[in-house]
N, C-alpha and C positions, 0 to 999 in steps of 0.2 A: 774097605771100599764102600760098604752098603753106609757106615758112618760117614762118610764124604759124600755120598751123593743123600742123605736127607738132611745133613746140614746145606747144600745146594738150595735144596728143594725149601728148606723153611726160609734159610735167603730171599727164595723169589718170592716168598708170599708174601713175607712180612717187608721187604725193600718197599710197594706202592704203600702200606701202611704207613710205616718211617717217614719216607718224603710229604706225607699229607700231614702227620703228625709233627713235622719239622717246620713245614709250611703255616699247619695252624696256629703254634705254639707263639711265631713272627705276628701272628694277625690277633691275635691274644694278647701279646704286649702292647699292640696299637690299638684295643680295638677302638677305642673313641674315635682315633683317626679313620679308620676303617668304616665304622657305623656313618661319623659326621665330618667328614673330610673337607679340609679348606686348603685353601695353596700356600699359604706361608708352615703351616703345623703338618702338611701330608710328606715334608723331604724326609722326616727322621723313617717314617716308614716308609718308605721307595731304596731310601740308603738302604738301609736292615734288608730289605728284601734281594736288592742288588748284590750286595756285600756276601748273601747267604749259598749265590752260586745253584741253589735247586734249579733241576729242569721243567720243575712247577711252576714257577712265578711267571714266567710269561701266559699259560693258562691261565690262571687268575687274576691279570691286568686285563689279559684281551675282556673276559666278564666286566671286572671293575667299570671298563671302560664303559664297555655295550647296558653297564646299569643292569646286569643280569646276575650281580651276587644280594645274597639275603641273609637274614642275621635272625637265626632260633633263637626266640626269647626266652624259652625256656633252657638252655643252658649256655646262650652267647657264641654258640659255634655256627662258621662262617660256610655257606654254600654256595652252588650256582641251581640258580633255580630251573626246573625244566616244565615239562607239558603240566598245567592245572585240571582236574577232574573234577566235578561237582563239589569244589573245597578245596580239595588234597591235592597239594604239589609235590610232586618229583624233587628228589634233593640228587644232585650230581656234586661230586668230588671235586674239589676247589683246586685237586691238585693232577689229574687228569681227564676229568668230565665224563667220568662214568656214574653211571646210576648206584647209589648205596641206601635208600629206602626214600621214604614221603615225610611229610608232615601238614597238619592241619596249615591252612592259606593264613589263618586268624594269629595263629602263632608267629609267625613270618614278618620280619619288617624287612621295607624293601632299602635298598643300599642304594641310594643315584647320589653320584660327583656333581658337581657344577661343571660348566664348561672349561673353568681355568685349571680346574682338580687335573680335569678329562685329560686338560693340554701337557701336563706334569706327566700321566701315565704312559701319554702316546709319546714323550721323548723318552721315559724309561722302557717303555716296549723298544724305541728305534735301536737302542742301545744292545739289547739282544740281541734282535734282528741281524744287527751289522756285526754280530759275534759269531751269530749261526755256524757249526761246523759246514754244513750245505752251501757251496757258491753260490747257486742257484737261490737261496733265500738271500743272500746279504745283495745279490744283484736287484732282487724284485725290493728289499728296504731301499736302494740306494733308489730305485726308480720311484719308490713311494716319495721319499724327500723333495727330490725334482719336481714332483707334480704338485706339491704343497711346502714349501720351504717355510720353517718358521726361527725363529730364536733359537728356541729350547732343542733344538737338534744341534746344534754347535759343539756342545760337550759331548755329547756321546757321539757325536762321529770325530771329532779331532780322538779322544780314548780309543777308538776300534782302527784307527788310522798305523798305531803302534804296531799290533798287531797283526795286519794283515799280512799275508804272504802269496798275495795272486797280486801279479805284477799290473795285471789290467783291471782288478779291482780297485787296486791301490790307487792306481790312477785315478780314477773315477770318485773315489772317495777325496781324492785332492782336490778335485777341481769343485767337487759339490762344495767343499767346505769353505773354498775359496766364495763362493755365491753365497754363502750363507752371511760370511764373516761380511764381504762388499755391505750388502743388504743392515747385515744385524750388529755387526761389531761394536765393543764397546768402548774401544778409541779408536780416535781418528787417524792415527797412525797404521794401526790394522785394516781397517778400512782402505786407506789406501793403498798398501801394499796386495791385500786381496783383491784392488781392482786393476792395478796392474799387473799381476798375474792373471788375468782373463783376458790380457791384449792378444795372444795367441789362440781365443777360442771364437767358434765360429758357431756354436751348437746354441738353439733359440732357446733354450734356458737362459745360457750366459748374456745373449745380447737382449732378454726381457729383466732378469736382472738388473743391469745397466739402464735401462730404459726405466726401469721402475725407480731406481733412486735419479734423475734425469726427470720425473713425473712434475709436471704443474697443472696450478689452476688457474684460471682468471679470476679478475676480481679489478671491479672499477674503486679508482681513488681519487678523493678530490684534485685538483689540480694546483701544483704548488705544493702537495704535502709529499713526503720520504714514506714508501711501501715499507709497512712491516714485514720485510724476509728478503729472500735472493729474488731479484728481476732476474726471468731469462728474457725478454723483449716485452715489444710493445704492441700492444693489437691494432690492426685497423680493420676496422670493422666496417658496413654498410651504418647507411645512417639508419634504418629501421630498425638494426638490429644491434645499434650500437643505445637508441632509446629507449629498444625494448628492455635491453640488461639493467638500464636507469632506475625503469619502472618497477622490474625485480626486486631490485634493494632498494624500494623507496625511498628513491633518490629524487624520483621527478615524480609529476604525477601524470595517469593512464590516459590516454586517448580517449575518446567517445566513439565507440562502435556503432555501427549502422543498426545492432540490435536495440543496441542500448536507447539510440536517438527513436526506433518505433515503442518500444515497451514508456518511455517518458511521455512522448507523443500520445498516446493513447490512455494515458493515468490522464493526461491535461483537456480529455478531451470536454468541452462544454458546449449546449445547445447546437452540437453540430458543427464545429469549431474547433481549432486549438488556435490560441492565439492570437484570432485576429483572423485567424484562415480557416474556410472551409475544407471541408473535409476533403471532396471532390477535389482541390486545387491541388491537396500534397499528392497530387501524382509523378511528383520529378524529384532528384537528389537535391535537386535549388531549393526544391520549396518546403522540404522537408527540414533543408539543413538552415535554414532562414526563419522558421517557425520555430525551432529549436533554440535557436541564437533570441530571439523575442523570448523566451523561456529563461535561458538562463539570465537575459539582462534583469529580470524581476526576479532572478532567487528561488526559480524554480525548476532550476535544473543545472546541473554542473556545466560548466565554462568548457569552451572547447581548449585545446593548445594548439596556441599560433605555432605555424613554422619559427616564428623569429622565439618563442620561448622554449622550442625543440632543440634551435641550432645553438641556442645559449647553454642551456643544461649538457649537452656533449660538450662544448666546449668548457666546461664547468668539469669537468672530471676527466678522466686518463683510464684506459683502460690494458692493462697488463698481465702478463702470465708469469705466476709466481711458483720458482720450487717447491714441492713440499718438504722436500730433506733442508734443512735448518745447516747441513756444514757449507762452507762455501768450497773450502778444498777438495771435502768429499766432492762435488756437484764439479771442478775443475779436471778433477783425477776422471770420474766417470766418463765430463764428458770424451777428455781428451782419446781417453781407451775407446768408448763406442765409435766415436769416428774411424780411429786404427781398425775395429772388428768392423764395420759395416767396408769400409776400403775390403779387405780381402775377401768378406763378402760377394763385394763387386766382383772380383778377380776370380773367386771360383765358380761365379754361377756364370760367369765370361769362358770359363774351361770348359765347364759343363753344357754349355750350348754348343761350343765347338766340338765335345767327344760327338752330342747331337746331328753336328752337321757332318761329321768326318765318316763317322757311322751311314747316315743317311748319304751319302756321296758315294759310298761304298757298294750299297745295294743299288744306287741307280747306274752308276759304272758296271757293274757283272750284268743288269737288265736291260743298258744300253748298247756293251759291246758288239756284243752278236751282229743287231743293229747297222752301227755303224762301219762294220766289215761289208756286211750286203752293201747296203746305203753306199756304200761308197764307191765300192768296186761298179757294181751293178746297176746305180742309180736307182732301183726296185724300193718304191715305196711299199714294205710290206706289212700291211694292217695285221697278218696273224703272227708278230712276231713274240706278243702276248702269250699265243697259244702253244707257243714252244715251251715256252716258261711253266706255263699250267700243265704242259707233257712233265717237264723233269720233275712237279711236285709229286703230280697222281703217278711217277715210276718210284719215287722211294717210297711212297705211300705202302704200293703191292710189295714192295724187297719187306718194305717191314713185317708184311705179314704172314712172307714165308721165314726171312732171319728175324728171329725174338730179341736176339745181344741189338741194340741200338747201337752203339761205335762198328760193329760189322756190317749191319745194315747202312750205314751211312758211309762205307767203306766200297760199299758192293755199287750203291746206288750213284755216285758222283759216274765215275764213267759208264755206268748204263743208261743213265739220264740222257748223257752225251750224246750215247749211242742212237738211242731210240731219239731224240729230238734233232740227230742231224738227221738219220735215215726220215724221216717226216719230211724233215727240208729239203731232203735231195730227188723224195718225189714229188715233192711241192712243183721243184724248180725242171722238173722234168716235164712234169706231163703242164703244165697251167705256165710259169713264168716264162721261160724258154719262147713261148711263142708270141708274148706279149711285151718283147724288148723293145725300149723308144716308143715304148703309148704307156704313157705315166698315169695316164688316167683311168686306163682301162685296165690297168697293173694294181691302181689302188683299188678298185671295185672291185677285183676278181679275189683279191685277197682278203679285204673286207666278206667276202659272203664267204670264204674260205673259213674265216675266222668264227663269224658264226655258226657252220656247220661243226667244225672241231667241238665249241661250247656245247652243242645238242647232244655232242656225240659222248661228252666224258659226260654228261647229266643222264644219258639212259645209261652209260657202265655204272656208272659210281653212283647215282643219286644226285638230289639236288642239297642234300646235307652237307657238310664241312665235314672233309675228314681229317684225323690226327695224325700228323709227320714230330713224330717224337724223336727231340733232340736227345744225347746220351746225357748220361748223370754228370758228366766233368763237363759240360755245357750250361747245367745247369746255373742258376743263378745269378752272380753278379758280383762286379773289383768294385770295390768300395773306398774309394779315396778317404773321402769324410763327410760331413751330413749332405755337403751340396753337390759332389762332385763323385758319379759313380756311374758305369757301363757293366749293361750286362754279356754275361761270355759267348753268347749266340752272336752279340753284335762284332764283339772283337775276332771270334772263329770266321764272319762275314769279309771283315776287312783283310783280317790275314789272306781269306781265298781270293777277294780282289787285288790285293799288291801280286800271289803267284800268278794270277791269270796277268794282271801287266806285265809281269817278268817274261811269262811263256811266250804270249802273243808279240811282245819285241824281239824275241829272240827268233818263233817262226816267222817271221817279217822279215829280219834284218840279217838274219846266220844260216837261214837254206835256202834253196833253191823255187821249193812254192813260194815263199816270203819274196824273194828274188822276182817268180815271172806275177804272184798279183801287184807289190807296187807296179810292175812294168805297165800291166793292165790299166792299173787304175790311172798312171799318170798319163799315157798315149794307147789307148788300144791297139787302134792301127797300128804306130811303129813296131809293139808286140808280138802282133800277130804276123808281121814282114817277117820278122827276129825269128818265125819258128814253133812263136809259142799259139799254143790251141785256147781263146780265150773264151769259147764253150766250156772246155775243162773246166779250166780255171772260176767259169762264173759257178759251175757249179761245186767245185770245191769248197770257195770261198763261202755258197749257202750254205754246203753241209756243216762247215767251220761255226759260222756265227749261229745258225740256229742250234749244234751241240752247246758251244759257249751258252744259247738261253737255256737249254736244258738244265743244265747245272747251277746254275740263276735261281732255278726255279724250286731247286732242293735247298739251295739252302735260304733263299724268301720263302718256303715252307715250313722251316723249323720256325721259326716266330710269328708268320701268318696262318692266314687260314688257307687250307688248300680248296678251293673249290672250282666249278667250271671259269667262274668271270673273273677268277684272281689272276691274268694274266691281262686282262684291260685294264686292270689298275695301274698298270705298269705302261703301258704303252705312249701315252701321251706324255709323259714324263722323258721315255726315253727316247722317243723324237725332239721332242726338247733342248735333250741332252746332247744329240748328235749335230741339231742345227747349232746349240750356238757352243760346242766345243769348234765344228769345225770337221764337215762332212768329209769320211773313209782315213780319218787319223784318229790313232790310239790316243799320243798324249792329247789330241781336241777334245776326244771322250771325256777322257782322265778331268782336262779343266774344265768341262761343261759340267761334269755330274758333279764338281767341287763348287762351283757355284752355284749351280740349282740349288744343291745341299745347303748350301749356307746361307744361299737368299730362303730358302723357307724358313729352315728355324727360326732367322730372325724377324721375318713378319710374321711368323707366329706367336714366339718369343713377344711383342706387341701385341697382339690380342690372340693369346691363345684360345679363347673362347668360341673363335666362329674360324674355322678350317676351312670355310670354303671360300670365305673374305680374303683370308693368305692365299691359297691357290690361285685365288682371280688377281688378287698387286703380282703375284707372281708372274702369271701370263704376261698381264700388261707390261710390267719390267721387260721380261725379256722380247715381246713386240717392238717395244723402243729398243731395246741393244742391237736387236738386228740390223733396224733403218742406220745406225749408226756404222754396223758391224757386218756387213752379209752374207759374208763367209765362212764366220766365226771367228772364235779366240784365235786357233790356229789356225788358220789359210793351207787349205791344199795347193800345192804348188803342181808346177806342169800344165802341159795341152787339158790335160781333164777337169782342172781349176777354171780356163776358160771357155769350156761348153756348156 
């Protein structure tokens, strides 16, 4: 036993020795290449060193490369050099960069590649890399490729493609190679097959790729002559700036600047004079440009250019934008594929606006419901409807901070939100609406300063800080279709609770007995209230209803906003909005107003995303016109109560 374990033990001494002496023994047989390295004489030592499989040689390429090995002239053995001291340098192990003694600076000659050597190393490093046992290393080489695509990465990522066995490496390794080969290949048959294998990608590699072999440049040719390359069109240009290209490639000659005409002017000046004119006279464009013109007739000064020898020299040449890729089929294949990938392009960033609007329709439906049950039944314009919304945030806010588990806490908090934000509205509607039925106006102002009392009042509990309503861990994040096209799971957890809240509220609408006497309400009061029914009750049911529905609104516009006092007036004009032109005290009117609000913004946004408040106001304005058109809404309340 005590023999097994010091043959172990001398193992591991001498194992880093071995590998460095294995390592040097390769750079010993090169060293010429090593010391003087060039790119056609440096493959036999990259092969040798590839070939030899040490876990060393990518240490000593990464050096190689960074120009940080050195060569002791005193016995030819190769290092990385480290910190310098007054002379004496650090000599580090070539084969894993640990310190193994010094040497004089003067002894030391320093090892630098040239750039083309460099470029040799860094595809025999890629070639590692994309070997790495670690996934996580052959992921960050495949992203290092993408960010720099060259040539010399072709072979060693088609070699490391064999071997791989991660199904979504693999992948990735395909597709990169496919952009290499597009780009780099060295027939045209590859080439094209590489570029039609990218019709199915959407990822701005692939479609810069594409664009780059698609790349031209301008260049004027005389007219009547065949452009040496592939014409992709033809320029039209302005005429200043179809001259100016002229003038570029002395093709024509340069205009006479207004500098130029004074710096002349003032070389010519004599006794006070140029030309024939006093000095005082050139105070105008005339007389300066007429003095000038006297100048150049006597050869003392460059001739102007007529219009008529302007409009001749453009018509004297052609000016077009020529490939620089040299295939023509390559440049047929390209472009045909970039069009295929820009089309689906189109088509998912077409999705992705819609998850946008469908998402956002979602939160203004749960923030407009509420809403539109009052609003409808009640007629009550009510300003703090907002402030319900900001109740249910600041109630899961507190649950969180007695339940720690988030999915309980947000378990706990959905029907206490409810609770507490209808018990609000039912003494709202008790002690203040109730007595303010049929005065709209006096119903909007009492509720309005309602509203800003609520706001005072969560700003001395809570502060005037933003507090956190932390969504749970399986909320986290975000479905990710593919690069364009991706919703995160707060919004999708939003919409799912909008479609239950439309199922519920149709169902208490349409399958019991409240459902039963508020339509009653809302279509005829009076005949309602003949019928039996107490439409006191009812209005105040109906408040507790829709202001619980904001409550709940308000938990879950919490988990992705900010909870603070005024985060419930963000919402409010929106959701009047939403109730005018779905189509005031009906669900589906909500339902289609908050679907078109929703999707009228993204898409004036979607046009200039850049200024938010530009889209808010076409917004307004839109749906001001929809109404002159529309006044009742999308969907029309029907009955006596549609005609009051």
């Amino acid at each position: 036993m005590l023999r097994l374990l010091l043959a172990l033990a001398i193992t591991l001494i001498v194992a880093p020795a071995a590998a460095q002496d294995d390592l040097q023994a390769i750079l010993q047989t090169h060293a010429e290449e090593v010391a003087n390295p060039g790119r056609r004489s440096v493959g036999a030592l990259i092969d040798d060193l590839l070939a030899s499989d040490l876990p060393s040689v990518p240490v000593f390429l990464d050096a190689w490369q960074d120009r940080e090995v050195v060569r002791d002239s005193r016995d030819g053995r190769f290092f990385i050099a480290g910190d310098e001291e007054d002379g004496v340098v650090t000599l580090l192990d070539i084969a894993n960069g640990d310190e193994i003694g010094t040497a004089p600076e003067a002894a030391l000659e320093e090892v630098r590649p040239n750039g083309g050597v460099r470029r040799v190393i860094g595809g025999a490093l890629v070639q590692f890399r994309l070997s790495d046992p670690d996934p996580r290393a052959r992921q960050r080489a495949l992203a290092s490729i993408a960010r720099r695509p060259d040539a010399d990465q072709i072979d060693p990522l088609r070699a490391s493609i064999e071997e791989e066995d991660d199904a979504g490496i693999l992948a990735e390794k395909e597709r990169l190679l496919n952009i290499l080969v597009a780009r780099f290949g060295a027939t045209t048959e590859d080439r094209i097959a590489a570029i039609e294998a990218l019709a199915g990608e959407i990822n701005p590699d692939a479609r810069a790729a594409l664009s780059e072999i698609l790349r031209t440049e301008d260049r004027v040719v005389p007219a009547g002559e065949a452009t040496d390359g592939n014409v992709a069109g033809t320029l039209s240009l302005p005429r200043a700036e179809a001259y100016g290209r002229l003038v570029d490639a002395e093709l024509a000659p340069p205009g006479v600047s207004p500098a130029e005409i004074r710096d002349t002017l003032l070389a010519n000046v004599e006794a006070g004079a140029v030309a024939g004119t006093r000095l005082a006279d050139l105070d105008t464009d005339t007389a300066r440009h007429a003095a000038y013109e006297r100048l150049s007739e006597t050869g003392r000064a460059a001739p102007f250019v007529s219009d008529e020898e302007i409009d001749a020299a453009i018509a004297a040449h052609s000016f077009e934008a020529v490939f620089l890729e040299e295939d023509e089929a390559v440049i047929d294949a390209a472009r045909a594929t970039l069009g295929s990938v820009e089309r689906q392009v189109a088509l998912n960033r077409a999705a992705d606006l819609g998850l946008d609007a469908l998402s956002l329709a979602s939160i203004y439906f749960l923030a407009a419901i509420g809403l539109a049950i009052t609003f409808g039944v009640m007629g009550v314009i009510n300003m703090a409807h907002g402030e319900f919304i900001m109740m249910g945030a600041y109630t899961g806010y507190v649950v969180q901070q007695f339940v720690p588990d988030y999915t309980l806490s947000l378990v706990i908090a959905l029907p206490l939100a409810f609770i507490v934000a209808a018990a609000a509205g039912v003494a709202m509607e008790r002690l203040v609406i109730r007595h303010l039925y049929h005065r709209p106006l006096e119903t909007l102002l009492a509720t309005f300063g309602i509203s800003i009392a609520l706001q005072q009042l969560a700003k001395n509990i809570f502060g005037t800080q933003a507090r956190p309503l932390t969504s749970p861990d399986w909320l986290g994040g975000q479905l990710v279709v593919n690069e364009l096209v991706s919703i995160s799971y707060i919004r999708i957890a939003i919409f799912v609770l909008a479609l239950a809240f439309l199922g519920l509220l149709l169902f208490i609408l349409n399958r019991t007995r409240l459902g039963l006497e508020v339509r009653a309400v809302t279509q005829n009061p009076g005949m309602a209230a003949s019928m039996g029914i107490d439409p006191d009750r009812i209005n105040m049911m109906t408040f507790a209803l829709g202001s619980g529905i904001a409550g709940i609104a308000g938990v879950a516009i919490g988990l992705y906003a900010q909870v603070t006092s005024e985060m419930g007036a963000n919402y409010i004009v929106q959701s009047f909005m939403t109730v005018v032109v779905g189509g005031v005290g009906n669900v589906w009117g909500t339902l289609a107003g908050a679907g078109l609000i929703g999707v009228l913004q993204k898409l004036i946004e979607g046009m200039n995303p850049s200024n938010t408040l530009a889209a808010q106001t076409y917004m307004i304005l839109f749906i001001i016109l929809f109404i002159q058109f529309r006044p009742r809404g999308i969907v029309a309340l029907r009955g006596r109560a549609a005609e009051g």
